[in-house]
C-alpha positions as CSV (number, residue, x, y, z in Angstrom):
1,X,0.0,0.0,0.0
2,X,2.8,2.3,0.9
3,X,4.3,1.6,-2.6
4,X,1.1,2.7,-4.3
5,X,1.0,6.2,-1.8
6,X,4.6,6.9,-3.0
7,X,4.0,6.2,-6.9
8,X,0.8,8.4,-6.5
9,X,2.2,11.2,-4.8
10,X,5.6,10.9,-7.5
11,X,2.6,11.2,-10.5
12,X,1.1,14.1,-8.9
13,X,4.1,16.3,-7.8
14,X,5.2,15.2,-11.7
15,X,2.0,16.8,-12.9
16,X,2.5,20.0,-10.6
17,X,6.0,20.7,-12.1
18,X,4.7,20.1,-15.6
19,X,1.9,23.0,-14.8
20,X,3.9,25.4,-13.0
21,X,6.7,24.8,-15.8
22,X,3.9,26.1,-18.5
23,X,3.1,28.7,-16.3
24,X,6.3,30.0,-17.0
25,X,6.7,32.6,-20.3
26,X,8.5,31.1,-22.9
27,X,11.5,33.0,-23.8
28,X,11.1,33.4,-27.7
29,X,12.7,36.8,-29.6
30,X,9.9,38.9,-31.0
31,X,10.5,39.8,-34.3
32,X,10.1,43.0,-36.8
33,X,8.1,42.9,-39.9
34,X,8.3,45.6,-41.8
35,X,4.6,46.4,-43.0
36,X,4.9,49.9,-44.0
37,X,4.0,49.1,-47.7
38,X,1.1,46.4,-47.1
39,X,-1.5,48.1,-44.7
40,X,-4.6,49.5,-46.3
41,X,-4.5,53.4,-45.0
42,X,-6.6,54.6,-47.5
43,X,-3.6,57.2,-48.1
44,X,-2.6,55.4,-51.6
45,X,-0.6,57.4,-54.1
46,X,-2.2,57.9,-57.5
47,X,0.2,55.2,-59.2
48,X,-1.6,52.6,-57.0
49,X,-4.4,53.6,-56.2
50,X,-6.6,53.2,-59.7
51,X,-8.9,50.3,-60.8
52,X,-7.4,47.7,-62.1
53,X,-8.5,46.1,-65.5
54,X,-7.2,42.6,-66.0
55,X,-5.1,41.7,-69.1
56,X,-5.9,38.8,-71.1
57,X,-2.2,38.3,-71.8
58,X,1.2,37.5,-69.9
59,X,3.6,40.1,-69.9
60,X,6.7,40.6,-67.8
61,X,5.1,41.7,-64.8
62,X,2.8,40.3,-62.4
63,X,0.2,42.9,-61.5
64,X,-1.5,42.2,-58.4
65,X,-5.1,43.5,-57.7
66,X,-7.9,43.1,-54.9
67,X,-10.4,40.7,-56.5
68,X,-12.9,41.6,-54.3
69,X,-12.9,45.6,-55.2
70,X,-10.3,45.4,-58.1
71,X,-8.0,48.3,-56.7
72,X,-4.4,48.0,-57.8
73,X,-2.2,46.1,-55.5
74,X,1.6,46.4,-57.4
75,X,3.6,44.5,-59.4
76,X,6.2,42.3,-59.4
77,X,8.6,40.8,-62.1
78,X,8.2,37.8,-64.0
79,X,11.3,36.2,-63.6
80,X,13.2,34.8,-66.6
81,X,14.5,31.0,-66.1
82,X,18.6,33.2,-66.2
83,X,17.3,34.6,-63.6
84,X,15.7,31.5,-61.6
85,X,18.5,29.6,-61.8
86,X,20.4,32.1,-60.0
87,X,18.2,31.8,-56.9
88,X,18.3,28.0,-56.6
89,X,22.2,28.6,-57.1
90,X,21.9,31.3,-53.9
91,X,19.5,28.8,-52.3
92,X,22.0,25.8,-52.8
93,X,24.8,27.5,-51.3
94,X,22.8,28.4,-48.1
95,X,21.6,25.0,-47.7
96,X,25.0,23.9,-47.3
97,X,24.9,25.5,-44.6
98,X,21.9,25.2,-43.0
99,X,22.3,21.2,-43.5
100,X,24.7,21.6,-40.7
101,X,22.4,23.1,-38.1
102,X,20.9,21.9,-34.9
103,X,17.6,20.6,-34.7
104,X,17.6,23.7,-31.0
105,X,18.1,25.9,-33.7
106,X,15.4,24.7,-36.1
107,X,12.6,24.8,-33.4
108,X,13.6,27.8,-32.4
109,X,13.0,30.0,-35.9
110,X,9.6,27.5,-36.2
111,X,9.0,29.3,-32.2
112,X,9.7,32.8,-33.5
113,X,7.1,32.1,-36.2
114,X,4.6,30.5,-34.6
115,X,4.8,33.7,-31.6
116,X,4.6,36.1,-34.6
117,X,1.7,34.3,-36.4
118,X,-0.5,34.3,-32.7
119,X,0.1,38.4,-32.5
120,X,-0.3,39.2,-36.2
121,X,-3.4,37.3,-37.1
122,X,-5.3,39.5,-38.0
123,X,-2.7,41.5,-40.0
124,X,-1.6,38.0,-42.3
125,X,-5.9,37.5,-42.6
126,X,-6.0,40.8,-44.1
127,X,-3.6,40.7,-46.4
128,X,-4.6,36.8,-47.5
129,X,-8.3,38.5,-47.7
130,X,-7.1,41.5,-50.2
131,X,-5.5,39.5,-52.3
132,X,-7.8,36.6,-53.1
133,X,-11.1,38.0,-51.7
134,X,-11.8,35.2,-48.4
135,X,-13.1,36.5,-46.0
136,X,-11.2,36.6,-42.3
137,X,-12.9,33.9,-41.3
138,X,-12.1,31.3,-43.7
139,X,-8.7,32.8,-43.8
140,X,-7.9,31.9,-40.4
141,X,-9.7,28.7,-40.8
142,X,-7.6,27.8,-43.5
143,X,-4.2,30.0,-43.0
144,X,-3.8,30.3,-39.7
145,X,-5.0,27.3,-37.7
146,X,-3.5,24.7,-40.0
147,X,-0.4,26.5,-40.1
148,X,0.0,26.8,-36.2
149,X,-1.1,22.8,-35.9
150,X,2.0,22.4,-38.6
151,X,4.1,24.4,-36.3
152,X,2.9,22.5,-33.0
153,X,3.5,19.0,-34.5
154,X,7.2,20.1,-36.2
155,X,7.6,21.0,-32.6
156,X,6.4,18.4,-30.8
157,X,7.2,15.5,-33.0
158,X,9.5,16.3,-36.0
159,X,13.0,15.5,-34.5
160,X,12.0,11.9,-33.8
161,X,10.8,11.2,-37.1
162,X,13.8,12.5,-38.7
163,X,16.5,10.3,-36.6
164,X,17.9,7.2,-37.7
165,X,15.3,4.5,-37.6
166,X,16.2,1.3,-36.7
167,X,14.5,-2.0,-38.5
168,X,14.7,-5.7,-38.2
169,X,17.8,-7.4,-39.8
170,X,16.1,-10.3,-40.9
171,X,17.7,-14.2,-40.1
172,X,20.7,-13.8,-42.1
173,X,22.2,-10.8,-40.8
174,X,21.4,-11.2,-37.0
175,X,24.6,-10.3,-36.2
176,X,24.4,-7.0,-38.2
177,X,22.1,-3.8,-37.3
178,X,20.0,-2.2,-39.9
179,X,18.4,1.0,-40.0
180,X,17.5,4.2,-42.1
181,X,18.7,7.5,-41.6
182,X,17.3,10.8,-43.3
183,X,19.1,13.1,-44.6
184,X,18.2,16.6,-46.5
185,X,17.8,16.3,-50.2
186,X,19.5,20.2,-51.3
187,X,17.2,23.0,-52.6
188,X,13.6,21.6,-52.4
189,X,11.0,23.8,-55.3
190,X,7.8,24.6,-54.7
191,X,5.1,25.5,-56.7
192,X,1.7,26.6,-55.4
193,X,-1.5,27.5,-55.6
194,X,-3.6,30.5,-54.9
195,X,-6.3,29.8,-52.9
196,X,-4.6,30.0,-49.4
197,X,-1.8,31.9,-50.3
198,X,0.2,31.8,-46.8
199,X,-0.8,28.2,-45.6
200,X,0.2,27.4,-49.3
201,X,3.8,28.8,-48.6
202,X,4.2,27.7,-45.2
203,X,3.8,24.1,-45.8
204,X,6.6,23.1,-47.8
205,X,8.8,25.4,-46.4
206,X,8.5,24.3,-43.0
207,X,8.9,20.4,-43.9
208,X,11.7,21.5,-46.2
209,X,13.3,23.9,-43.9
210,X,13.0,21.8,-40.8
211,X,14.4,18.5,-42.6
212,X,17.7,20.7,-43.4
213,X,16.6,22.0,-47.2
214,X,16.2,25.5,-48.8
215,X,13.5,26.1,-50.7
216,X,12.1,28.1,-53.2
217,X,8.6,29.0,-53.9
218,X,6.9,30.3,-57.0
219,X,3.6,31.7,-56.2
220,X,0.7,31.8,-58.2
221,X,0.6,35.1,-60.5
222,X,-3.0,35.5,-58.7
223,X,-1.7,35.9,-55.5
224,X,2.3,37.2,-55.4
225,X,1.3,40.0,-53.5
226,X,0.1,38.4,-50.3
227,X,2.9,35.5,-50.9
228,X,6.0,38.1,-51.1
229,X,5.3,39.8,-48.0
230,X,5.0,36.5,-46.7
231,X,8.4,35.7,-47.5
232,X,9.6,38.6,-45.2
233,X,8.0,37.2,-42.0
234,X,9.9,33.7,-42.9
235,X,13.2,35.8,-43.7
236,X,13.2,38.1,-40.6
237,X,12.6,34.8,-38.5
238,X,15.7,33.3,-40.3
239,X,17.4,36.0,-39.7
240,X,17.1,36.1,-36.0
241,X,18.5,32.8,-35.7
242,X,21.5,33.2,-37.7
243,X,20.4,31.4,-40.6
244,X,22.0,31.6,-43.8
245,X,20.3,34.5,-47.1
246,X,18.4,33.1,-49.3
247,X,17.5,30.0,-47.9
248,X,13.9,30.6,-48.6
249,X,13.2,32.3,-51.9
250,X,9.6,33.2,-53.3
251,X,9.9,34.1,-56.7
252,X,7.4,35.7,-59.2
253,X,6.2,34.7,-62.5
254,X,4.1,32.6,-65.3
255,X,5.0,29.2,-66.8
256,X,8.3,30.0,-68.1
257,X,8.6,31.1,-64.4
258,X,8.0,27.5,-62.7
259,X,9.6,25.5,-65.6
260,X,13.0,26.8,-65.2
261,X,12.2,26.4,-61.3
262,X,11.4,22.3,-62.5
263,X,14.6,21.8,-63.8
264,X,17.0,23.1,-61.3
265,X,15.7,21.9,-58.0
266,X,16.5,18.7,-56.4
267,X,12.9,18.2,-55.5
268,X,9.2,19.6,-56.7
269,X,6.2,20.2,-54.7
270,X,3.2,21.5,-56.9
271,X,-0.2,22.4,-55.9
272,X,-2.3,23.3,-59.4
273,X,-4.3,21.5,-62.2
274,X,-3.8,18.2,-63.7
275,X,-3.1,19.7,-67.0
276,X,0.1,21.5,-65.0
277,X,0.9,18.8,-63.1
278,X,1.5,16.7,-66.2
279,X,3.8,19.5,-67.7
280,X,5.7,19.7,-64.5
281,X,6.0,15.5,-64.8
282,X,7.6,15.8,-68.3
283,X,10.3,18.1,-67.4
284,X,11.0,16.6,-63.9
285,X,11.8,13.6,-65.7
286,X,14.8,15.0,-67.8
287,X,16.5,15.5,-64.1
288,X,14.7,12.7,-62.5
289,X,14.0,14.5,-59.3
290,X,11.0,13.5,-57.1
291,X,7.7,15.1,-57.5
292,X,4.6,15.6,-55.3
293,X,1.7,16.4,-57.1
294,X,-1.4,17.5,-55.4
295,X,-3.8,18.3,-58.2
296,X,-7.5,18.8,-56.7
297,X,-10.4,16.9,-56.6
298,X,-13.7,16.3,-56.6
299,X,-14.7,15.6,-53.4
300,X,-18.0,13.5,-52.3
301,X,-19.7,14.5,-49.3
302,X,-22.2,11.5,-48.4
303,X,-25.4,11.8,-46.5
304,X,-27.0,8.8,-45.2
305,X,-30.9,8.7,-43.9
306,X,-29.9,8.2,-40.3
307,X,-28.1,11.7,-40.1
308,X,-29.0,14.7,-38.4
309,X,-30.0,16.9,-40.7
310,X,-29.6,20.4,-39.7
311,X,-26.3,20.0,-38.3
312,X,-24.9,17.9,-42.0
313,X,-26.8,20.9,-43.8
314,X,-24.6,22.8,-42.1
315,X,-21.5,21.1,-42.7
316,X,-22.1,21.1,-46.5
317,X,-22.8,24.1,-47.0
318,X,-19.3,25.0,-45.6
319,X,-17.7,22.8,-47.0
320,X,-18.8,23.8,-50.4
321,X,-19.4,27.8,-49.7
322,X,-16.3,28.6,-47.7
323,X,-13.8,31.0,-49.3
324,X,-15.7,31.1,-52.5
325,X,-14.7,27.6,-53.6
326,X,-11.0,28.1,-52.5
327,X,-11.8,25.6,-50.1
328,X,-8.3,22.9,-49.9
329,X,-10.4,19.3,-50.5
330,X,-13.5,21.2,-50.9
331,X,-16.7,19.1,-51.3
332,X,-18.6,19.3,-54.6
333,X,-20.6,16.4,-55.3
334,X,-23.4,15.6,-52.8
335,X,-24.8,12.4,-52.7
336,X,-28.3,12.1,-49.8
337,X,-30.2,9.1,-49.7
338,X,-33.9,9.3,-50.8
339,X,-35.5,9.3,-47.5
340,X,-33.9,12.3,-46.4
341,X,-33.5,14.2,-49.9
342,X,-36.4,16.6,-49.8
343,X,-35.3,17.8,-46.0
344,X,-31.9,17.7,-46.8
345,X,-32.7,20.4,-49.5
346,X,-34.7,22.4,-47.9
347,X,-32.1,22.9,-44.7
348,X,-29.5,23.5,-47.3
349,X,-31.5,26.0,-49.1
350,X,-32.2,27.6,-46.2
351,X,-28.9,28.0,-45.7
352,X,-27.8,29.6,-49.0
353,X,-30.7,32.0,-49.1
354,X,-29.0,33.6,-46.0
355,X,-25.4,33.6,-47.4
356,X,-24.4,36.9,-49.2
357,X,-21.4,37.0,-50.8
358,X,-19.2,41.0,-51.0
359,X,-16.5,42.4,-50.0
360,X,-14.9,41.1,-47.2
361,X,-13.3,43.7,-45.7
362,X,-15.7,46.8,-46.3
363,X,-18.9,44.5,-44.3
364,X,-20.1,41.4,-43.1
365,X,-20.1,38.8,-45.7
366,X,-19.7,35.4,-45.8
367,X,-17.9,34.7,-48.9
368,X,-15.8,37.0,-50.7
369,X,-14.6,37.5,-54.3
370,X,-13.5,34.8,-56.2
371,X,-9.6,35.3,-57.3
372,X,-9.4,34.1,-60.7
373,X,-9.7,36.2,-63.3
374,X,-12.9,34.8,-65.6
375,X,-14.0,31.7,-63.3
376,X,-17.2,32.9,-63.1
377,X,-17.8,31.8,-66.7
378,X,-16.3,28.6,-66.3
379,X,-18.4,28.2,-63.1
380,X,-21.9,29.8,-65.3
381,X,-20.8,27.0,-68.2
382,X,-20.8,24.2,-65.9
383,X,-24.2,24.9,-64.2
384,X,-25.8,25.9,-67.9
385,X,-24.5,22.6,-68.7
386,X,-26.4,20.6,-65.9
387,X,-29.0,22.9,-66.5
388,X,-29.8,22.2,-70.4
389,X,-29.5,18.1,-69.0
390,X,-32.4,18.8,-66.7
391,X,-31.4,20.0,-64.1
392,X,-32.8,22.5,-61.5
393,X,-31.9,25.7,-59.7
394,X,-33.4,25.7,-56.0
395,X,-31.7,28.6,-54.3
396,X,-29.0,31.2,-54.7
397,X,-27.6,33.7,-52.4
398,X,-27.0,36.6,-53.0
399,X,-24.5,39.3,-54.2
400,X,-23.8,42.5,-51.9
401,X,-22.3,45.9,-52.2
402,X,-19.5,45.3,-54.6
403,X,-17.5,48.0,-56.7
404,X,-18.2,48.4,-60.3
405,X,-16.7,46.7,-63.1
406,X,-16.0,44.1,-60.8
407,X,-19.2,42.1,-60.8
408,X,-17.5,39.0,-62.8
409,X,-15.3,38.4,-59.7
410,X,-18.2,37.3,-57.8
411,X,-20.3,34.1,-58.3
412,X,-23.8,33.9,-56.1
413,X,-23.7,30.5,-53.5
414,X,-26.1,28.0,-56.1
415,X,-27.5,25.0,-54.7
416,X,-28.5,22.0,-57.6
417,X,-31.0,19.3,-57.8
418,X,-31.7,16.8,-60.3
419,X,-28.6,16.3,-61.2
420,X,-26.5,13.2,-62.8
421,X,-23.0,11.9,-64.1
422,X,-24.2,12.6,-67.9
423,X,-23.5,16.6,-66.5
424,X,-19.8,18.3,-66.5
425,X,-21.0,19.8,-63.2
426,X,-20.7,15.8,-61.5
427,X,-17.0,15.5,-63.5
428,X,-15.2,18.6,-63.9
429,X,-14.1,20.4,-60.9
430,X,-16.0,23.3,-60.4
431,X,-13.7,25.1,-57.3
432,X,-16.8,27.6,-56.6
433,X,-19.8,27.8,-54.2
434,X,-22.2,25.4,-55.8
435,X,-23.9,22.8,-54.5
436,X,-25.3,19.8,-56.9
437,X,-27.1,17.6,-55.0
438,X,-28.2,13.8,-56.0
439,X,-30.1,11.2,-54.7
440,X,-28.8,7.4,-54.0
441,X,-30.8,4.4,-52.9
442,X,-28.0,1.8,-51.2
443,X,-24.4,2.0,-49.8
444,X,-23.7,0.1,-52.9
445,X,-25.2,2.6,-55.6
446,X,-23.5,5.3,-53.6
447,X,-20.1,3.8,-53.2
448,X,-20.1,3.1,-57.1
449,X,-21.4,6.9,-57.8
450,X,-18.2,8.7,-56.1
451,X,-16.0,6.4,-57.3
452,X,-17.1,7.7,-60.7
453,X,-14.8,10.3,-61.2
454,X,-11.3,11.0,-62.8
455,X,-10.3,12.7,-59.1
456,X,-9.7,11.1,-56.0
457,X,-8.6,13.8,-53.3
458,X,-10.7,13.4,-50.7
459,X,-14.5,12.4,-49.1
460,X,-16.8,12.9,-46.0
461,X,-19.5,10.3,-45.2
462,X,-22.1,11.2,-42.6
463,X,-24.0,8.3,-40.9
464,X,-25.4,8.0,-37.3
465,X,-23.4,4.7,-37.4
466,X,-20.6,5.5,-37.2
467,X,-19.4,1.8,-38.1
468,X,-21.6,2.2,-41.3
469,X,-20.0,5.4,-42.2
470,X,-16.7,3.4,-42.1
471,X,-17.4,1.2,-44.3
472,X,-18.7,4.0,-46.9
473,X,-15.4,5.5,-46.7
474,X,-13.4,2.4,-46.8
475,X,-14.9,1.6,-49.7
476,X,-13.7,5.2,-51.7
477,X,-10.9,5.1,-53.9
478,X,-9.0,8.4,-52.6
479,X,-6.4,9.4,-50.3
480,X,-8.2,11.3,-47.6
481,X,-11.3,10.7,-45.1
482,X,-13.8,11.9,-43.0
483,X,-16.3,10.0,-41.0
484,X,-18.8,12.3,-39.9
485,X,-17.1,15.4,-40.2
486,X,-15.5,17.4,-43.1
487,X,-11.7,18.1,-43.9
488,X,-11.0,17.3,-40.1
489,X,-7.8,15.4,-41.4
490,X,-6.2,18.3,-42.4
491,X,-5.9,19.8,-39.1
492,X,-4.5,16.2,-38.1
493,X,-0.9,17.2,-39.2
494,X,0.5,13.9,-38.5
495,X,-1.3,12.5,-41.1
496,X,0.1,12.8,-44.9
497,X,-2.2,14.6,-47.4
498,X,-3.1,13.4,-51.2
499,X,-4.8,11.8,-53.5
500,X,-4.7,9.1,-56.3
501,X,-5.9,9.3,-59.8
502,X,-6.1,12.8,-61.4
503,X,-5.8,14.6,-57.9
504,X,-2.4,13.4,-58.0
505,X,0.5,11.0,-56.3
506,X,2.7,11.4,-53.3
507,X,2.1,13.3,-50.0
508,X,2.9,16.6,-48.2
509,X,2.2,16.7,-44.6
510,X,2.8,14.2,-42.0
511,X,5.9,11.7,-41.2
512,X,5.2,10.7,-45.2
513,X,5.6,14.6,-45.9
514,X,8.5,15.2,-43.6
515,X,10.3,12.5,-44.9
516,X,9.9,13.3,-48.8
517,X,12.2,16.1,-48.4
518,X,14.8,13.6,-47.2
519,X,17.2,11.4,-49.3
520,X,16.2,7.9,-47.3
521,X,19.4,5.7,-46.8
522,X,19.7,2.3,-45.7
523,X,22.7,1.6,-43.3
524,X,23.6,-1.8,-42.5
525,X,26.3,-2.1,-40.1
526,X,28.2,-5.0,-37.4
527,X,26.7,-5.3,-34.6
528,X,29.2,-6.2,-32.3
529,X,32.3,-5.0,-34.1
530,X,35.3,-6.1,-34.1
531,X,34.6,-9.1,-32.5
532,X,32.5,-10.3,-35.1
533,X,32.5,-9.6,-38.6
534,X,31.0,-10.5,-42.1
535,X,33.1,-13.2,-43.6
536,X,32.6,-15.1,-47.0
537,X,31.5,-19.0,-46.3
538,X,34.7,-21.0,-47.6
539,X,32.1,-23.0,-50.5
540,X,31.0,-19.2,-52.5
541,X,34.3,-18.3,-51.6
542,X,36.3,-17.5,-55.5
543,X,36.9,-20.0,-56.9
544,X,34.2,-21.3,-56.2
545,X,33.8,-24.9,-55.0
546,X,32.0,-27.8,-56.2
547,X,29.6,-28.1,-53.7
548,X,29.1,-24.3,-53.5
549,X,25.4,-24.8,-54.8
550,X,24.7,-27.5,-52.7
551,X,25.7,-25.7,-49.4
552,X,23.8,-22.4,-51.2
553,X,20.7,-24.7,-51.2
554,X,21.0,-25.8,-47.5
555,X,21.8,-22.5,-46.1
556,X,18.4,-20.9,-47.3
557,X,16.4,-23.8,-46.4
558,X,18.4,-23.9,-43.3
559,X,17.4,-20.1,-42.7
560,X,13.7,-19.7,-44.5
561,X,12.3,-23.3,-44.2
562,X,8.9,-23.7,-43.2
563,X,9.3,-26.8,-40.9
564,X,11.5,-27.0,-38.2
565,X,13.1,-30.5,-39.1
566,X,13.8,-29.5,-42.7
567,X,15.9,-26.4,-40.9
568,X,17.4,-28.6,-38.1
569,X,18.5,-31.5,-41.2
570,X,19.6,-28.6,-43.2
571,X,21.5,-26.3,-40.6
572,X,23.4,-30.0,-40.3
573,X,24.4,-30.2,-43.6
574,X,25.3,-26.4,-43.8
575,X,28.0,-27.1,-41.1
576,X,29.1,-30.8,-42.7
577,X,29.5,-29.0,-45.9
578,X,31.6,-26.2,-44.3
579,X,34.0,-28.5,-42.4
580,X,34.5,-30.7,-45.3
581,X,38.0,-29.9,-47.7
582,X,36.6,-29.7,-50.8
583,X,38.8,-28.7,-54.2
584,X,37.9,-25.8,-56.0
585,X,36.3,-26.8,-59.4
586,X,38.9,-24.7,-61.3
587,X,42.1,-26.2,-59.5
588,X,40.2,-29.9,-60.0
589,X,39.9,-28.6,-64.3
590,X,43.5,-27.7,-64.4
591,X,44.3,-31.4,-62.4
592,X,42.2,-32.6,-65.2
């Protein structure tokens, strides 16, 4: 009894420390941004202060606009692949360096991040707002949170995952030890999207930065703005550990941009189209470097009967409305079983009618602008597609205050009925706020409906068996899942992130992700060196003997057979054969 007092009282002064230790500040530097040249103070100069009309053609400058109100951000250049090549080469140089540095050092720049990200909020929201028209909400959904739940697990878990790994030798190298060690892979490029344009940025650096790489970034000509200022929070925090220049770079640019970025890295990250992805494939493969391709989706979000169905209305509707569509795994076909169709619709429209999209900064909206120049026709062809097949309009939201000449950057929140596979809307992804909904009978029907697609990013199946919902998701051919929830993986940074099929191959996030930026070697070594060490068997020994096959045949079955006799008679013969004085078949040729 005493024993059990003691370990009690040893657990709970254990648990007291650990409190009063959190208790205690955490001494990370603070860190200067400058933000003289990115805060909206309504005192813009005349040369940036005019509307911006969009160009239908690529020129040598980025020009960066607000979506949402289509005021003039800046510009910046489109770098020529001369010109690329010379940042990898500054980038390869500092990762020299930086290969050398302690995993202290490391966590501490990911601390001085994470601190600056917590008291800048809503300045990095703002910016991620103006230049792709979310509103804050769904950017600190999307940017923030998943970026500090990177941070936390790098922290908390990345240095383990990153040291030699040990692994079973296997019976015929017990006395050896075997294990994989990771080491980082040189200048690591990434090329990403625009629809969370500091997450975006963020997550391949810190898996490439952490893991001993440089990096650089070429952000999408529809959102450099927000991603170049970006870059100076990650450089300041570099800084102020004594990391080397350029060992992040974000560069600027179209496709000639990214290609030349393809062909000098030692690795590529992409986060784009299909159609891109296959380009970036092609030229990857004159360098052979690894590629992860994350190339969208189209998602199923699955409703059985036995749901409740305000609260999946809910979910739905964000997971198709949030950000305008620039949801990451964003839900776009919904499939509800009959029973619960015509309620299911009506909760959802009740939904939409309420949602108003604007924007974001100058009210309260709850969708923004979308960031693409000219998706709202692609988005208008798709649904004029569905509708000429039969099918029906039940509910739009609608459109608030915006600024003239900018009404084609906006796309009203459209929920869908009778729709099927014979419609582009079911095949093609649609990355906007609509909603086509579709009835199924059976798990069966519904299983083979979203596996009917080209895409296989993600799902969500809701089910108030939760057992049942398993099986659903089980039973998807894609690379992430939710049961009874939506996109709740991705705050799960431990686990890796992709999909198969047209949304791609290979994973960011997670060990997998970690680990992807590492050249993976296999180390086998002596266990108990010198004393023992690996010596030919005298029969394979050259010149071989006559009975080297014979004492080849024995030693496998000796070591692999599946009865215990055969390995005890054959283990016998192993050791006759190797005591035995046999002549080597060439000396008994040249007797001959």
């Amino acid at each position: 009894m005493a024993f059990w007092w003691a370990l009690i009282v040893i657990v709970f002064a254990f648990a007291i420390c650990k409190l009063l230790l959190m208790l205690i500040p955490s001494n990370v530097p603070s860190i200067d941004v400058d933000t003289s040249d990115v805060l909206d103070d309504g005192n813009h100069t005349k040369e940036n202060s005019f509307i911006y009309i969009p160009s239908r053609r690529h020129t040598d400058k980025v020009q960066c606009y607000e979506p949402a109100t289509m005021k003039y951000l800046g510009f910046f250049p489109a770098l020529k692949p001369d010109e690329v090549k010379e940042r990898v080469a500054h980038a390869r140089k500092a990762q020299k360096i930086w290969a050398k540095s302690s995993f202290k050092q490391r966590r501490l720049f990911l601390r001085i991040l994470l601190k600056y990200i917590i008291e800048h909020q809503d300045l990095i929201c703002n910016i991620s707002s103006r230049d792709t028209g979310k509103t804050m909400v769904d950017a600190s959904l999307g940017e923030i949170m998943t970026t500090c739940e990177k941070i936390h697990w790098l922290l908390s878990e990345g240095e383990k995952w990153l040291k030699p790994e040990y692994r079973t030798c296997g019976r015929s190298m017990l006395h050896k030890t075997a294990k994989v060690e990771f080491y980082p892979l040189g200048v690591v490029g990434a090329i990403v999207s625009w629809n969370y344009p500091f997450h975006n940025i963020f997550n391949p650096m810190l898996a490439a930065v952490f893991s001993g790489n440089s990096i650089v970034i070429k952000v999408s000509e529809h959102a450099s703005w927000s991603g170049c200022f970006y870059l100076r929070i990650i450089q300041t925090a570099l800084a102020a550990v004594g990391a080397p220049e350029n060992l992040v770079e974000v560069i600027t640019g179209f496709a000639e941009t990214g290609e030349a970025l393809v062909s000098s890295v030692d690795k590529m990250i992409f986060v784009g189209s299909p159609g891109v992805g296959k380009k970036i494939m092609r030229t990857a493969a004159d360098t052979l470097i690894p590629v992860t391709l994350e190339l969208g989706g189209k998602d199923a979000f699955i409703v059985c009967e036995d749901v409740d169905v305000p609260h999946v209305a809910q979910v739905a509707a964000r997971a198709a409305l949030q950000s305008s569509g620039q949801n990451c795994a964003g839900a776009e076909r919904f499939y509800v079983h009959k029973d619960v169709y015509s309620s299911f619709v009506a909760e959802v429209v009740k939904i939409v009618k309420s949602v108003t999209a604007g924007p974001p900064l100058s009210g309260k909206y709850d969708m923004g602008a979308i960031c693409m120049q000219e998706h709202s026709e692609k988005l208008q062809y798709l649904v004029n597609d569905a509708l000429d097949k039969g099918a029906e309009i039940v509910a739009r939201g609608s459109v608030g205050n915006i600024g003239e000449g900018a009404v084609d950057q906006y796309f009203p929140p459209t929920v869908i009925v009778n729709v099927n596979h014979t419609m582009k809307l079911m095949q093609e992804e649609a990355f906007g706020p609509i909603l086509p909904i579709m009835k199924f009978s059976s798990d069966e029907e519904v299983v083979q409906l979203a596996n009917d697609s080209r895409y296989g990013l993600g799902c969500a199946v809701f089910s108030g068996s939760q057992r049942r919902a398993k099986q659903i998701a089980s039973k998807l051919h894609c690379g992430v899942a939710a049961v009874n929830d939506f996109a709740s993986s991705y705050m799960c940074q431990s686990l890796p992130f992709g999909g198969v099929k047209d949304s791609g191959f290979g994973r960011f996030a997670g060990i997998e992700g970690l680990r992807a930026c590492c050249l993976v070697k296999s180390v086998v070594e002596d266990r108990w060196w010198p004393l023992i060490k690996t010596k030919i068997p005298k029969p394979i020994q050259y010149p071989v003997a006559e009975n080297g096959f014979e004492f080849q045949e024995s030693l496998v079955e000796a070591l692999y057979g599946l009865n215990i006799w055969d390995r005890l008679r054959a283990l016998v013969n192993v050791l006759k054969l190797l005591s035995e004085q046999t002549t080597p078949t060439s000396n008994r040729r040249r007797s001959d």
